[in-house]
Backbone as CSV, one residue per row, in Angstrom:
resi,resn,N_x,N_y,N_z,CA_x,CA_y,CA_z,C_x,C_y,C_z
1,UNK,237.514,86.179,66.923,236.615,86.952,66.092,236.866,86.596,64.624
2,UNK,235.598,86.196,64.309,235.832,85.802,62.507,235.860,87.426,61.501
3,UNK,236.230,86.749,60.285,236.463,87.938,59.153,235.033,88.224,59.237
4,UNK,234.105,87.410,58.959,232.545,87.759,59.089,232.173,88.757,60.230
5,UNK,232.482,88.560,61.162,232.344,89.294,62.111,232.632,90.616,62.278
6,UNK,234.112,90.839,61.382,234.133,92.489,61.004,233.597,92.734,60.185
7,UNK,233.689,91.670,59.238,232.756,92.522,57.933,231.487,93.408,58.957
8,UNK,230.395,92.823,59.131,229.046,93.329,59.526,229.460,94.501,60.204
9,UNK,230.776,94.294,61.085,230.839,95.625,61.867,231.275,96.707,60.771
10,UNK,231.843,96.333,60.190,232.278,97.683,59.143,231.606,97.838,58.619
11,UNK,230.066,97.065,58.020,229.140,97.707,57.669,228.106,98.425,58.265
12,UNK,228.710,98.605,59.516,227.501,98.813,60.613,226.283,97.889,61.044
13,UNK,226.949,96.669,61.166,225.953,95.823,61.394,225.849,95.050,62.451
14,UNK,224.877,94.620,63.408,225.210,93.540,64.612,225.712,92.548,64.279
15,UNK,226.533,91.717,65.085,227.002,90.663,64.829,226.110,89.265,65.328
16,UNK,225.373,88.863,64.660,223.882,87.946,65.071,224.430,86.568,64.604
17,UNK,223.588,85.143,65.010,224.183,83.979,64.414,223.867,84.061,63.581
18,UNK,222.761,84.713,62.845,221.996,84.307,61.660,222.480,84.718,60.452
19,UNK,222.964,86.054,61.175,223.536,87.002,59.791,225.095,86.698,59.767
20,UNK,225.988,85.197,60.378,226.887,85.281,60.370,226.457,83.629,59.653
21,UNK,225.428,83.015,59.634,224.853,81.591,59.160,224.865,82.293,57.811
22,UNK,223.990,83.130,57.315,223.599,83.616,55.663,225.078,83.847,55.269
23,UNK,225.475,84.702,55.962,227.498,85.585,55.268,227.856,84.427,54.645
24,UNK,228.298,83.127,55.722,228.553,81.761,55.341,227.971,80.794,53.864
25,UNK,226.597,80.773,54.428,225.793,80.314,52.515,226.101,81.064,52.135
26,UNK,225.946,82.250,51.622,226.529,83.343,50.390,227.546,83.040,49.863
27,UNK,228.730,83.341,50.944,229.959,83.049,50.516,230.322,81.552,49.618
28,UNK,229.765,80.605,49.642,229.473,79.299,49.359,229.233,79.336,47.228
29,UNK,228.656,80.453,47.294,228.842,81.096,45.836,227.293,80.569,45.193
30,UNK,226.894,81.000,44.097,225.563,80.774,43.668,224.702,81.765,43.498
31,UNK,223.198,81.753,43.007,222.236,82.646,43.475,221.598,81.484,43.631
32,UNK,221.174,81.695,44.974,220.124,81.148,45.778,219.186,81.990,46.074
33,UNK,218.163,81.118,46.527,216.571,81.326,46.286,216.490,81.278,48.019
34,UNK,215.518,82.038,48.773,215.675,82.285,50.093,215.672,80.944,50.840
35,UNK,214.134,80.012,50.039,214.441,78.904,50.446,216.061,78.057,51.177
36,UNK,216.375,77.672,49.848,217.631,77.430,49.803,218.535,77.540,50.942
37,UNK,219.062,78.967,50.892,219.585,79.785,52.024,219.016,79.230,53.216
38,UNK,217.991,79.642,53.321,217.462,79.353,55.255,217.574,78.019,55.596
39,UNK,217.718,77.024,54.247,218.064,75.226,54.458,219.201,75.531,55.050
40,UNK,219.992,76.135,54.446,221.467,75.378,54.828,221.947,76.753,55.853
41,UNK,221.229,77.203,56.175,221.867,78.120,57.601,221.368,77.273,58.627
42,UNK,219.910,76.853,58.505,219.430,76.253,59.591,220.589,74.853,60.019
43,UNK,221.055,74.449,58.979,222.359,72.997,59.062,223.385,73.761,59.678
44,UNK,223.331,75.122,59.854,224.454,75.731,61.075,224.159,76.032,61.768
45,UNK,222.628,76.466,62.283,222.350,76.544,63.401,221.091,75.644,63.795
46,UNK,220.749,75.968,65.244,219.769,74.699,65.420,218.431,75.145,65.197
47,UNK,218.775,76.224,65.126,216.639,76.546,64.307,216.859,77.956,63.574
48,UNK,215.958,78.745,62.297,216.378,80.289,61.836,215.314,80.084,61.174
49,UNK,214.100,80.971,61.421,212.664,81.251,60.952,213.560,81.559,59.370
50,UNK,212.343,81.314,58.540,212.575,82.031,57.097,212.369,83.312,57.321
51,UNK,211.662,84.000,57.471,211.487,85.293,57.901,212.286,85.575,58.534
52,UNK,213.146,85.221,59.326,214.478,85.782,59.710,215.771,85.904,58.906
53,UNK,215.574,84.859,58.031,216.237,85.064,56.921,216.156,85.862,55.726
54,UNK,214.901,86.146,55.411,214.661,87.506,54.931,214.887,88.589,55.423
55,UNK,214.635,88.949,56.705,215.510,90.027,57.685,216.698,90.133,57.352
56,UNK,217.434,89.369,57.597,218.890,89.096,57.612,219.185,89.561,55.775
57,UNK,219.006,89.086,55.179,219.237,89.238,53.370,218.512,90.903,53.112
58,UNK,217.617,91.332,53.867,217.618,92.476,53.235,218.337,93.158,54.206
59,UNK,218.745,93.193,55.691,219.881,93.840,56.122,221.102,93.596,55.182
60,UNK,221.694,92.556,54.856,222.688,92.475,54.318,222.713,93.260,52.757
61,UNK,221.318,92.825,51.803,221.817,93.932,50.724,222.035,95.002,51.080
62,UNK,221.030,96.128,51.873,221.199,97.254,52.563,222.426,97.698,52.295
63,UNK,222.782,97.215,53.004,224.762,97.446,53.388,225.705,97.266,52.705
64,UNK,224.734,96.430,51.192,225.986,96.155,50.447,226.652,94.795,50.250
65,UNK,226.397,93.830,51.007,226.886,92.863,51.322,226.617,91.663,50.642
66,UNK,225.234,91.723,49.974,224.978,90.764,49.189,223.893,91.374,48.121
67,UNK,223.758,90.989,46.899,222.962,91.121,46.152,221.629,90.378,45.595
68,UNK,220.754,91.004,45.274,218.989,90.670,45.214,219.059,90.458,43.921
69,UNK,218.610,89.737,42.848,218.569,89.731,42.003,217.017,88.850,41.386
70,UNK,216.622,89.566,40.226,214.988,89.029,40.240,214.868,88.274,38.946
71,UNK,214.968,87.513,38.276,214.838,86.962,36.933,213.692,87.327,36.694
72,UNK,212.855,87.677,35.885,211.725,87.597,35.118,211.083,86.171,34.987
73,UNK,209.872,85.982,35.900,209.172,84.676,36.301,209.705,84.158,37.047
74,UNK,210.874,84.168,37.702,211.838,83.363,39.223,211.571,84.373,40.433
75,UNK,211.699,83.363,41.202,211.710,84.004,42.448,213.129,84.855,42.513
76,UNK,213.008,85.650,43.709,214.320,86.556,44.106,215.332,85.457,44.130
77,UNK,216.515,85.890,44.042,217.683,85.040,44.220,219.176,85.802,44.686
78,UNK,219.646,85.359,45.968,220.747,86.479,46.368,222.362,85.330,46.054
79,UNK,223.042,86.566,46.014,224.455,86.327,45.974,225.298,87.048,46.675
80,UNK,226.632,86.932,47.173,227.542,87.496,47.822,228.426,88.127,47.138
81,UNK,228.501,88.121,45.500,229.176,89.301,44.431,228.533,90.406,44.302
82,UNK,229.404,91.530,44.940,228.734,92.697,44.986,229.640,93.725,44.270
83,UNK,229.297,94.640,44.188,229.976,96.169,43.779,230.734,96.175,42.704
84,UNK,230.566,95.438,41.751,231.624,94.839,40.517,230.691,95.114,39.241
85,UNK,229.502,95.396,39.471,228.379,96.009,38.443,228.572,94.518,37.583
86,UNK,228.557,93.415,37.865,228.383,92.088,36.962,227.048,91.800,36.610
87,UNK,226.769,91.163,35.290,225.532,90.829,34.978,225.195,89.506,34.918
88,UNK,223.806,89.244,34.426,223.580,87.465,34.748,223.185,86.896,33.526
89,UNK,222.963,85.685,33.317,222.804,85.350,31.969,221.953,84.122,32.803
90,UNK,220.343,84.100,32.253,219.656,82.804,32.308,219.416,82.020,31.561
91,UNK,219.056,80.554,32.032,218.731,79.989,31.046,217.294,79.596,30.958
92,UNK,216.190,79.856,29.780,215.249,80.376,29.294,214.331,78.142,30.044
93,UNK,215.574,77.454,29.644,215.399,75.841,30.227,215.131,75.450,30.872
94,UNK,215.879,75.792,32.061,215.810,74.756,33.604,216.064,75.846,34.823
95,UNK,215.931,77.100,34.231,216.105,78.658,35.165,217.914,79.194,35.852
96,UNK,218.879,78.063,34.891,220.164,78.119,36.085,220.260,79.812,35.474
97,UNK,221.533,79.778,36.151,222.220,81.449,36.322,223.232,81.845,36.279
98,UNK,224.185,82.494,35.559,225.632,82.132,35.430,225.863,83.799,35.435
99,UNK,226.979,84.363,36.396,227.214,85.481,36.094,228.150,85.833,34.779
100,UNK,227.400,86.828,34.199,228.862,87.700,33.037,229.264,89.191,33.456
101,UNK,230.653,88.645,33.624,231.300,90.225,33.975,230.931,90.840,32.996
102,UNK,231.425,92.259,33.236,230.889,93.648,32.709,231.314,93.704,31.079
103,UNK,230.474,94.345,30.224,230.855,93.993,28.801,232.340,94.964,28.256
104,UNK,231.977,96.013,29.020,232.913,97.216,28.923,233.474,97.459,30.431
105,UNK,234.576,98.140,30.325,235.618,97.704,31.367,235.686,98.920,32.269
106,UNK,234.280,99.593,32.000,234.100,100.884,33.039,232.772,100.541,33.889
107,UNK,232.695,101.339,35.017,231.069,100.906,35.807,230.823,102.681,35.589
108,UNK,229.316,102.530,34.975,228.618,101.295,34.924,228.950,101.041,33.572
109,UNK,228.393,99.570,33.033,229.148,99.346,31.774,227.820,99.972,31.172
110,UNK,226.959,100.266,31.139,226.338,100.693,30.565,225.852,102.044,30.971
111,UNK,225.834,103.349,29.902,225.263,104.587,30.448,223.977,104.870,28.982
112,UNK,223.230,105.269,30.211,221.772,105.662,29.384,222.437,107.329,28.288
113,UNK,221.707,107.475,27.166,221.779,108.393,26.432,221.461,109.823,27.420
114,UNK,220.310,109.763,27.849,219.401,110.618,28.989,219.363,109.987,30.226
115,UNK,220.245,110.331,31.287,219.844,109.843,32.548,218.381,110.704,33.228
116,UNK,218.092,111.685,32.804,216.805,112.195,33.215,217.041,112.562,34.652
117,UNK,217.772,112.712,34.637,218.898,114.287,35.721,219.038,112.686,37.020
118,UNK,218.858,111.691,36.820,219.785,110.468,37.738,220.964,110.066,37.509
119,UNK,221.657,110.389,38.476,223.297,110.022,38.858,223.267,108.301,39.305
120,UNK,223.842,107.664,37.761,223.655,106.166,37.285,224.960,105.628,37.860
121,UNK,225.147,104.532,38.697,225.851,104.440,39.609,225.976,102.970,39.337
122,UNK,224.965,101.925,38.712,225.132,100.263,38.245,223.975,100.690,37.080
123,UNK,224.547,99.450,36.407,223.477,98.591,35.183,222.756,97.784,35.519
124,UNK,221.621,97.501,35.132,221.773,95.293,35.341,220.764,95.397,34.358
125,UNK,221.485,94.503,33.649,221.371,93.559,32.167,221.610,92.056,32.420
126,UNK,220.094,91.308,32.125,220.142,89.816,32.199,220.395,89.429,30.852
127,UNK,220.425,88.130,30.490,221.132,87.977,29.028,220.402,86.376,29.150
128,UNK,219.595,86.285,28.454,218.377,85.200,28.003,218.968,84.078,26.978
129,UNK,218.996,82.930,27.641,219.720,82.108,26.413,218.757,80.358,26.830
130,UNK,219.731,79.674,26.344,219.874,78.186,26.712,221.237,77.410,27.322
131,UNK,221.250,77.069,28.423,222.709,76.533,28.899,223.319,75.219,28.112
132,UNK,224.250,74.819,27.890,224.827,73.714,27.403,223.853,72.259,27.457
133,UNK,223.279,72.571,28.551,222.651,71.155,29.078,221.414,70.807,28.658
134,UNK,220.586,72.130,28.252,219.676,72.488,27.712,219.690,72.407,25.936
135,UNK,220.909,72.604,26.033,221.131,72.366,24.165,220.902,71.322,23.340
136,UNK,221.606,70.629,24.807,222.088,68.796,24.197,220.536,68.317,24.452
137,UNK,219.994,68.453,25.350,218.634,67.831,25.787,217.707,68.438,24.150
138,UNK,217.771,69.604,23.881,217.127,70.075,22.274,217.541,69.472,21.229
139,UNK,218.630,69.114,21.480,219.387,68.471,20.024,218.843,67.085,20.478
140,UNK,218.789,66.486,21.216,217.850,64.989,21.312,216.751,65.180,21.025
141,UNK,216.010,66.249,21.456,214.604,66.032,21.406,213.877,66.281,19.871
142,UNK,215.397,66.642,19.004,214.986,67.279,18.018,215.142,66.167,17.101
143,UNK,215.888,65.223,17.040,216.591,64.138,16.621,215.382,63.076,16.554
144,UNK,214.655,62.801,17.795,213.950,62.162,17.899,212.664,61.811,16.812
């Protein structure tokens, strides 16, 4: 019996190939795009509808297990860092994604003035930039 295998059970979850194929990509680190994901589960198993892989990713946030995350103009994109209230930082360039831990060293790192009687439990704050790679490619293009 794999660690994967309890995990799901301790989350109350069946133990399926598919949802033990996704645990695997996740763990692999990144935010991936569902696409993505259902590529390289299917390279562990011998066939996994996309739509099963969406099954599988929203069982797994459900539970906790992995996180949904939406950029503004990107598609959804999941990860296997969870419960740590971390934020993301894009780049405005080529769409990559880099997590930034929490700014302040309490969760959530951020509390609203007025929660408007909601018991605030995470933040999420994206953080809009240009990546390194994107810089150098501006500083050429600017040069030019």
């Amino acid at each position: 019996m794999s660690g994967n295998d309890d995990l799901l059970r301790r989350h109350g979850l069946r133990v399926t190939r598919p949802r033990l194929a996704v645990l695997e990509v996740l763990a692999e680190g990144g935010h991936l795009e569902v696409e993505e994901i259902a590529g390289r589960a299917r390279a562990r198993l011998e066939s996994v509808s996309t739509q099963a892989v969406y099954d599988v990713l929203g069982a797994l946030s459900r539970a906790g297990l992995a996180r949904r995350i939406e950029p503004a103009g990107s598609p959804a994109r999941f990860e296997a860092r969870v419960g740590d209230n971390h934020h993301h930082i894009v780049c405005r360039g080529c769409g990559a994604i880099a997590d930034v831990d929490c700014a302040v060293g309490e969760r959530p790192c951020l509390t609203p003035q007025e929660a408007q009687g909601f018991e605030v439990d995470e933040a999420e704050v994206t953080f809009w930039g240009l990546c390194p790679d994107c810089q150098a490619r501006r500083r050429v293009d600017e040069a030019v």
